[in-house]
C-alpha positions as a Markdown table, in Angstrom:
| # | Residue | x | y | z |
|---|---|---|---|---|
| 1 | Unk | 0.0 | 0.0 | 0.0 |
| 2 | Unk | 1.1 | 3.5 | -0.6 |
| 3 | Unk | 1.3 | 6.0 | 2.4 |
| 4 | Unk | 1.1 | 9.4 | 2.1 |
| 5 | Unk | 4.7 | 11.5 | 2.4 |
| 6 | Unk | 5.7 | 7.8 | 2.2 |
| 7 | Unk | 4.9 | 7.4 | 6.1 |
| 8 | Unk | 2.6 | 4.4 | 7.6 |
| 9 | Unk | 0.6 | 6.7 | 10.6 |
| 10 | Unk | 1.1 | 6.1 | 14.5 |
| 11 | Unk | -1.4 | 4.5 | 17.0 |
| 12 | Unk | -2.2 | 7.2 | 19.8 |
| 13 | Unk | -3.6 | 5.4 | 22.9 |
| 14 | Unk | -5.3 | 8.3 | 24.6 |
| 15 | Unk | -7.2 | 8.0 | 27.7 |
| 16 | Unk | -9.8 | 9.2 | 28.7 |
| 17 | Unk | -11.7 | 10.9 | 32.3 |
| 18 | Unk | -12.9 | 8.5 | 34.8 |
| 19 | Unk | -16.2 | 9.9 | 36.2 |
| 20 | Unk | -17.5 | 12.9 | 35.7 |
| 21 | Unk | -15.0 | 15.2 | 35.7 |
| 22 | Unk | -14.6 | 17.7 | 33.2 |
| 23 | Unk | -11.7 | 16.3 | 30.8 |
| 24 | Unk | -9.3 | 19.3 | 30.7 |
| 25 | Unk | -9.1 | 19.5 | 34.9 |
| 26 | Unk | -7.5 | 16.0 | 34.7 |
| 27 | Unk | -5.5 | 14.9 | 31.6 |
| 28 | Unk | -2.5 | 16.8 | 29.8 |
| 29 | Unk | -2.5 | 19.5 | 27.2 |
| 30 | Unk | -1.1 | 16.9 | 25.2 |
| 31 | Unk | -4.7 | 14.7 | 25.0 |
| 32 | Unk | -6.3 | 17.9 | 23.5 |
| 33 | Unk | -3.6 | 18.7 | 20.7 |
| 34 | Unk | -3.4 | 15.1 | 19.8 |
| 35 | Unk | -7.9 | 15.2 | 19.7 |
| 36 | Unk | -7.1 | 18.0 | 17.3 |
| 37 | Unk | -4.8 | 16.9 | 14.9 |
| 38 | Unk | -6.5 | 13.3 | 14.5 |
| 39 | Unk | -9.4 | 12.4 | 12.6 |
| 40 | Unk | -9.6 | 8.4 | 12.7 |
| 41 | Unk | -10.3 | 6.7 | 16.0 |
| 42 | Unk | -11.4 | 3.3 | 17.4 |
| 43 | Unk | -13.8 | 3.7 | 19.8 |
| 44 | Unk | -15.8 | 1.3 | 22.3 |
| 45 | Unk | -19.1 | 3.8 | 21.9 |
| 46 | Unk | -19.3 | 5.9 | 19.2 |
| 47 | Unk | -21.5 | 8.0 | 21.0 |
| 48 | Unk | -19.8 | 9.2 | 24.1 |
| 49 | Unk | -16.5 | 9.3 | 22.2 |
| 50 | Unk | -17.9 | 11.7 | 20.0 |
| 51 | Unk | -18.9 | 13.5 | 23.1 |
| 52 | Unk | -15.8 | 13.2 | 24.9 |
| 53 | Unk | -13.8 | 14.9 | 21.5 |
| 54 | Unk | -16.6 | 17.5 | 21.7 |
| 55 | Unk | -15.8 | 18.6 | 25.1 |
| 56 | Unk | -11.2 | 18.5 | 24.5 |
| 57 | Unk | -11.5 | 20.3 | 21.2 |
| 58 | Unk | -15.4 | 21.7 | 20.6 |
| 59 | Unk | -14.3 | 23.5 | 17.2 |
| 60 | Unk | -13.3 | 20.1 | 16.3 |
| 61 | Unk | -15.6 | 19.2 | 12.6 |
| 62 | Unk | -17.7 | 16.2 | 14.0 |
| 63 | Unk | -18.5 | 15.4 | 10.6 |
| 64 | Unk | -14.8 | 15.0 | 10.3 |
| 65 | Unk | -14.4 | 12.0 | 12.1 |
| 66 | Unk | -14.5 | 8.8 | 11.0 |
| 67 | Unk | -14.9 | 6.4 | 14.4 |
| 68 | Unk | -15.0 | 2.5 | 14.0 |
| 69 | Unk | -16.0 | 0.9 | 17.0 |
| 70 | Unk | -14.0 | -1.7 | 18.9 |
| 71 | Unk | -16.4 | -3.8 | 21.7 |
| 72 | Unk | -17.6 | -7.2 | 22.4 |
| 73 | Unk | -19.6 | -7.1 | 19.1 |
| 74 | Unk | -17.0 | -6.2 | 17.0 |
| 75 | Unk | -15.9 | -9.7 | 14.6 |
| 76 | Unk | -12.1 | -10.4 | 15.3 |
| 77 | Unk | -11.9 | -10.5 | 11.7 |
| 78 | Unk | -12.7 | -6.6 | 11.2 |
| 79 | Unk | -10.2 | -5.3 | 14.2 |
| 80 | Unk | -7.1 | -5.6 | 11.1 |
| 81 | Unk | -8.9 | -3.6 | 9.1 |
| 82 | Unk | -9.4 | -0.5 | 11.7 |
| 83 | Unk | -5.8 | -0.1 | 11.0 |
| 84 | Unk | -5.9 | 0.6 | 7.3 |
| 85 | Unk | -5.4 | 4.8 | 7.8 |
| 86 | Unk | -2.2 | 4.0 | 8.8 |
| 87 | Unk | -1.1 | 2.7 | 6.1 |
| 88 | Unk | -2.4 | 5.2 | 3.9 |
| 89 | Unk | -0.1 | 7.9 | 6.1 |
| 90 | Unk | -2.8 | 8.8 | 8.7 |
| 91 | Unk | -2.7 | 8.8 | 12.4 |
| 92 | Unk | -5.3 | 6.5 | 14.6 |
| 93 | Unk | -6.4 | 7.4 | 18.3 |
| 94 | Unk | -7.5 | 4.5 | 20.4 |
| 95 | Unk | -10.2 | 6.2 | 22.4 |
| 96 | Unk | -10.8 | 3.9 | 26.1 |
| 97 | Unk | -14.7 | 4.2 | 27.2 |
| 98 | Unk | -12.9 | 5.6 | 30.8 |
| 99 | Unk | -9.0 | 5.5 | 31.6 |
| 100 | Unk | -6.2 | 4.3 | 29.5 |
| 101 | Unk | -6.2 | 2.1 | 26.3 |
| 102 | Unk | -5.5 | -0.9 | 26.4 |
| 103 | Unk | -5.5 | -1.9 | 30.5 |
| 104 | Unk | -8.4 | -3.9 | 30.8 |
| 105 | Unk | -9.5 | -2.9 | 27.4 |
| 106 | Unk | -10.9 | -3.9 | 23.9 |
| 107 | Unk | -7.9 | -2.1 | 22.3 |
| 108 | Unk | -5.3 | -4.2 | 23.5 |
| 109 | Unk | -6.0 | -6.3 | 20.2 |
| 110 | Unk | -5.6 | -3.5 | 18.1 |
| 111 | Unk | -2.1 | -2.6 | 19.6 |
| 112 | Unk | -1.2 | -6.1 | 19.3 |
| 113 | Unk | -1.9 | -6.0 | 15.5 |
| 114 | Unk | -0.2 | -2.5 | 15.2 |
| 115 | Unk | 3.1 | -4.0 | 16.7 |
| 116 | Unk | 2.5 | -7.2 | 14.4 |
| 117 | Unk | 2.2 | -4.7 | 11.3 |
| 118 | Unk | 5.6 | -2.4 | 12.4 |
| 119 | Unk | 2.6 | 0.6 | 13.4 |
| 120 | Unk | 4.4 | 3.0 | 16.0 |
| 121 | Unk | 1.9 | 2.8 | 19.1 |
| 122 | Unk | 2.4 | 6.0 | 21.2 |
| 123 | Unk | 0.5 | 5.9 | 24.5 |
| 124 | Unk | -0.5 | 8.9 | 26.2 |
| 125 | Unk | -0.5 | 9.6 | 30.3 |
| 126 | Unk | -3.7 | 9.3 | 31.5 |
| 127 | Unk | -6.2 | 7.6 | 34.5 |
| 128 | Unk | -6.3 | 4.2 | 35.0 |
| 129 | Unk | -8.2 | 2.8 | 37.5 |
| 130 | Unk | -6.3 | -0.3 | 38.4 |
| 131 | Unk | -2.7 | 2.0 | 38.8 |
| 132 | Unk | -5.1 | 4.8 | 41.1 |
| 133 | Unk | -6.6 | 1.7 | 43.4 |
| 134 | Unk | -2.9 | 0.7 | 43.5 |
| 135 | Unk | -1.7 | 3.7 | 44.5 |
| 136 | Unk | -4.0 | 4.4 | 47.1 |
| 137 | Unk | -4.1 | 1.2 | 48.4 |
| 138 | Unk | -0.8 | 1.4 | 50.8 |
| 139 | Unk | -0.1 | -2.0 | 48.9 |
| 140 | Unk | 3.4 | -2.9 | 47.6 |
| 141 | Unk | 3.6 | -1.7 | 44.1 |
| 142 | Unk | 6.6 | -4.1 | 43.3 |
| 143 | Unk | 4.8 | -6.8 | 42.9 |
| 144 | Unk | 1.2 | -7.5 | 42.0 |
| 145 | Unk | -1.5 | -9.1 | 39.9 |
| 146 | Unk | -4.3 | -7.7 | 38.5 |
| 147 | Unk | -6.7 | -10.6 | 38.1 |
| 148 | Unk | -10.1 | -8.2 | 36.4 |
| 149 | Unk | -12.7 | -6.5 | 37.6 |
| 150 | Unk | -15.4 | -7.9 | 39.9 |
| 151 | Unk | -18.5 | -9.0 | 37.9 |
| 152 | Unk | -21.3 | -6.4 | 37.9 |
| 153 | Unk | -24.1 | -8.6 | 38.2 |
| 154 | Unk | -24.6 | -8.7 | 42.1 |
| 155 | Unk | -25.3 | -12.7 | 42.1 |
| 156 | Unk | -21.8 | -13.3 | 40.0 |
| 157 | Unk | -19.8 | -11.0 | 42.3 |
């Protein structure tokens, strides 16, 4: 395939709020100027991603973006293709539902294809709820297991 300036595009893994808090109090000026420059994403919901862009970068042309979505509906056999911008030269933002890409998250398959196909993933600082329960916890941090999240049907948990 040809890229454009002869350059595949990067995977951004970039995080996103936990709660309700608004997104600019919490993450790095760098999550807003990489929202601005992007227009592909892979997205667990397209509808609160598209509101979550809305609220970084609100000048941001929704019509712009092109999303595909990334849950447990999607056909393993599709995930590949969400990678095809890259190698046509544009950059693709992995877009978490809450915290960071890729920790307890659908996009870990898609980074695992983009290392497979020589894609640059760049991950970008954000929450992540396991790390935030670790570091509050008083636990070691040297050494531990994360094993999932509790069920959240009451009678499975």
């Amino acid at each position: 395939m040809s890229t454009k300036n002869g350059k595949t595009g990067n995977v951004y893994l970039i995080p996103s709020t936990l709660g309700d808090m608004e997104p600019l109090e919490v993450l790095p000026i760098s999550i807003k100027q990489t929202i601005e420059q992007l227009d592909y994403y892979i997205v667990e919901n397209e509808k609160t991603a598209r509101h979550f862009i809305k609220k970084i970068s609100p000048r941001k042309s929704q019509p712009s973006l092109k999303l595909s979505v990334l849950n447990k509906f999607t056909e393993a056999q599709e995930i590949p293709t969400f990678l095809n911008p890259c190698f046509e030269g544009f950059d693709v933002g992995i877009l978490s539902e809450a915290g960071c890409p890729g920790i307890a998250d659908p996009g870990a398959a898609v980074v695992k294809i983009a290392h497979e196909k020589n894609i640059q993933v760049i991950p970008l600082v954000g929450p992540s709820s396991i790390l935030l329960a670790l570091m509050a916890s008083g636990m070691n941090g040297q050494n531990f297991a994360f094993n999932g999240y509790l069920p959240i049907d009451n009678t499975e948990r």
